[in-house]
Backbone as numpy.savetxt, mean C-alpha at the origin, in Angstrom:
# Nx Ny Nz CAx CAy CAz Cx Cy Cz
-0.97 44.31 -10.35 -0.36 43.11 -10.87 0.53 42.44 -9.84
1.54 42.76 -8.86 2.16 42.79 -8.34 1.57 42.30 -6.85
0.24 42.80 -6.84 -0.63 42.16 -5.22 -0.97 40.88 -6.04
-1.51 40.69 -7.23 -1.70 39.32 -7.53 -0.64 38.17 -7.45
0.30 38.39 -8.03 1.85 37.78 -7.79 1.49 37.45 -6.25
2.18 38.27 -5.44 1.70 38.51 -4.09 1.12 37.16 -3.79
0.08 37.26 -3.62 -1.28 37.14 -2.81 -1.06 35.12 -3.75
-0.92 35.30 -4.40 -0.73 33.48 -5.73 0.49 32.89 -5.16
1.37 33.46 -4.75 2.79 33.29 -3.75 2.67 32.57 -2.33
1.94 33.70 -2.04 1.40 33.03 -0.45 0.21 31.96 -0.27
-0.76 32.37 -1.06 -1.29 30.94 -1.25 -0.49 29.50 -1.74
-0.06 29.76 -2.41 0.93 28.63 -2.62 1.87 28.01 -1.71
2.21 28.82 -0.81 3.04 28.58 0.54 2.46 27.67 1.38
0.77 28.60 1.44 -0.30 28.19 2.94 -0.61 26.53 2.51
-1.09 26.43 0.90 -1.15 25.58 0.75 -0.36 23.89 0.99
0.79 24.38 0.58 2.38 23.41 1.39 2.45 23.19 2.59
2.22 24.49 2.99 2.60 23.96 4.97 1.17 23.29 5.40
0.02 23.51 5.10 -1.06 22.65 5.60 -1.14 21.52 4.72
-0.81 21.01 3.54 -0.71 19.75 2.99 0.58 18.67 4.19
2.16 19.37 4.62 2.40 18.79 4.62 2.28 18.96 6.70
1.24 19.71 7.21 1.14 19.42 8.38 -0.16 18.74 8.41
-0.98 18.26 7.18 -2.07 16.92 7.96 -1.15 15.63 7.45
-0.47 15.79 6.41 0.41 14.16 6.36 1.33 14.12 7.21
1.41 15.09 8.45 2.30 14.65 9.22 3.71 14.83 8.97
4.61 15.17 10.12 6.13 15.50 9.93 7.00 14.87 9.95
7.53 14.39 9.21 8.31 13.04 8.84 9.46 13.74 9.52
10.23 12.73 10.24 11.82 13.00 10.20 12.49 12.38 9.45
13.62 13.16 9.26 14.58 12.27 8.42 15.41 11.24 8.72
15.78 9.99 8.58 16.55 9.25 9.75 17.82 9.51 9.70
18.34 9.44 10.85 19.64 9.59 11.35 20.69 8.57 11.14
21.73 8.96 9.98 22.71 7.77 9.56 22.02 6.21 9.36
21.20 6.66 8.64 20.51 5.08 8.16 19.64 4.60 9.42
19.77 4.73 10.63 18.83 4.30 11.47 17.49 4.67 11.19
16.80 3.93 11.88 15.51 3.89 12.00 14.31 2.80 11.77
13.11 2.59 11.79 12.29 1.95 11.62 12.04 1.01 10.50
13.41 0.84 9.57 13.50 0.38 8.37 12.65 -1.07 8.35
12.65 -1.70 9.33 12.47 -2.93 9.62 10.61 -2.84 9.49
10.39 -2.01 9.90 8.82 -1.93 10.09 8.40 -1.23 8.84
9.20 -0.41 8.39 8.78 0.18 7.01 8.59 -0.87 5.86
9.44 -1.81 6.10 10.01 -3.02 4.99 8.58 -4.15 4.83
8.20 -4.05 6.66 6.96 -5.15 6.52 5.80 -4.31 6.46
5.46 -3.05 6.15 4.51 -2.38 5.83 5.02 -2.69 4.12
5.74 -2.50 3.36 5.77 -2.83 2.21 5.28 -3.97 2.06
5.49 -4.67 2.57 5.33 -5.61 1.98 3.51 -6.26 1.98
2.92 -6.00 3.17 1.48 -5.96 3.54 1.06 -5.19 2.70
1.93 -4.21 1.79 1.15 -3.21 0.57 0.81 -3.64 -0.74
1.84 -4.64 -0.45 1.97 -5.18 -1.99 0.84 -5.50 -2.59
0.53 -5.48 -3.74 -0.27 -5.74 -4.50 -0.33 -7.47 -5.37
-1.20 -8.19 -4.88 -1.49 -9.31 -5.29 -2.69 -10.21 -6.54
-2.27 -10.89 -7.51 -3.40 -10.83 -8.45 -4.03 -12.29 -8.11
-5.17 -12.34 -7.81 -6.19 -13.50 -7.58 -5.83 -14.27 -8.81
-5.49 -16.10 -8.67 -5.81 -16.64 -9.97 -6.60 -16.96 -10.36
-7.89 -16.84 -9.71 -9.06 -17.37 -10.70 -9.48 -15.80 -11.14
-9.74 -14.68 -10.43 -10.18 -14.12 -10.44 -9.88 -12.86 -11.28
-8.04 -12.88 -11.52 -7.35 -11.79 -12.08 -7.43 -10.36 -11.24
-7.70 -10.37 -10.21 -8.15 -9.33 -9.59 -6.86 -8.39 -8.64
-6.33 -7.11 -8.81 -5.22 -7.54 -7.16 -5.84 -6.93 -6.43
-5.47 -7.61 -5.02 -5.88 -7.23 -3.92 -4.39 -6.95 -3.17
-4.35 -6.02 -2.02 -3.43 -5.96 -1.45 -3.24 -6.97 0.03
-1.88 -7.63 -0.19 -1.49 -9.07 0.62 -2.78 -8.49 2.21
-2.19 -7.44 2.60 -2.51 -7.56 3.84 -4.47 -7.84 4.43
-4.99 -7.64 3.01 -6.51 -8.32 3.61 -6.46 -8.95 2.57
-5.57 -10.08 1.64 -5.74 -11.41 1.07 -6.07 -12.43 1.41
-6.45 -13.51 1.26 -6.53 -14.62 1.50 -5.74 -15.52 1.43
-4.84 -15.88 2.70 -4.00 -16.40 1.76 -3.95 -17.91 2.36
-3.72 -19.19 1.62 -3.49 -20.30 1.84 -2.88 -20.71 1.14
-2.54 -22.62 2.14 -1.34 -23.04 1.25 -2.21 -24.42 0.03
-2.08 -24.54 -0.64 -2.32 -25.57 -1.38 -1.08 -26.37 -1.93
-1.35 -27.22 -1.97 0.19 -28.28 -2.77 0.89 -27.86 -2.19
1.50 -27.29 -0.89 2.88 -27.06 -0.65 3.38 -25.25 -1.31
2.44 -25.00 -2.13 2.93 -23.46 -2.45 1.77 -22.48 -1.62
2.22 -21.76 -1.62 1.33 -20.19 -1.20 0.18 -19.50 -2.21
-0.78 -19.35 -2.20 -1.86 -18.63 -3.21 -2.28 -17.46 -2.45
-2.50 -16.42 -2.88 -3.52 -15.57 -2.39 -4.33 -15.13 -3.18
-5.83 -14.98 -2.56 -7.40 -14.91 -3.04 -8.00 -13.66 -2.62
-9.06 -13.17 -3.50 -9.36 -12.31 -3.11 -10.31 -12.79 -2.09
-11.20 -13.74 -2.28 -12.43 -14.25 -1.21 -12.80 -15.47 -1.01
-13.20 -15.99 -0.38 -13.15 -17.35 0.04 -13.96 -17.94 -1.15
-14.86 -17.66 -2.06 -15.17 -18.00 -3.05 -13.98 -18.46 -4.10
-13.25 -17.30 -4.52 -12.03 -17.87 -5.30 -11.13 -18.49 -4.86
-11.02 -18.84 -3.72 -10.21 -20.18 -2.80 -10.70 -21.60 -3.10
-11.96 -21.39 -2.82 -12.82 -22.34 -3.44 -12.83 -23.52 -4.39
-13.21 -22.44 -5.11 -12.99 -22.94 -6.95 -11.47 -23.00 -7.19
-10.38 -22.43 -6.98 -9.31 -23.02 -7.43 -9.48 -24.17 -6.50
-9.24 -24.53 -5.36 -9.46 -26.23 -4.39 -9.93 -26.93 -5.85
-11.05 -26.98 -6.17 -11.94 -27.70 -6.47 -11.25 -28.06 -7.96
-10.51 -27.30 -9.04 -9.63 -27.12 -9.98 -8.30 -27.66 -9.83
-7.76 -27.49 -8.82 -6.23 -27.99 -8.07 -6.49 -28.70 -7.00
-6.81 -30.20 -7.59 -6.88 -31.26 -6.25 -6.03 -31.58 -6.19
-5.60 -31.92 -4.84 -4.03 -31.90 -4.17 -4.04 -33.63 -4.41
């Protein structure tokens, strides 16, 4: 009983240290420094965006994005760019 314990222990270990040595070893930052700035515009390229014709989200950073009327839209494909143009004549 006791090699099973064992043996469910250490697997559980091996498992942790190779999960968190293929995602890589994060450091922790030092008094708030660090890459915050680049972390902030990776957020934001993450974000999640909903097409208006389409209802769809896509994430900003392979959106489509243009300006119409003076505001910002983002599309999932040049198709739904399209058809809103053609719906929202400027």
């Amino acid at each position: 009983m006791y090699r099973l314990i064992l043996v469910s222990l250490l697997l559980t270990i091996l498992y942790y240290l190779l999960r968190r040595m293929f995602r890589g070893f994060k450091t922790p930052l030092q008094n708030g420094q660090g890459n915050s700035s680049a972390q902030s515009q990776d957020d934001v390229q993450d974000q999640m965006i909903q097409d208006p014709i389409c209802q769809i989200f896509v994430p900003r950073r392979i959106a489509l994005i243009e300006q119409i009327g003076g505001r910002e839209y983002c599309f999932c494909s040049k198709e739904c760019a399209g058809k809103f143009r053609d719906e929202h004549p400027v």
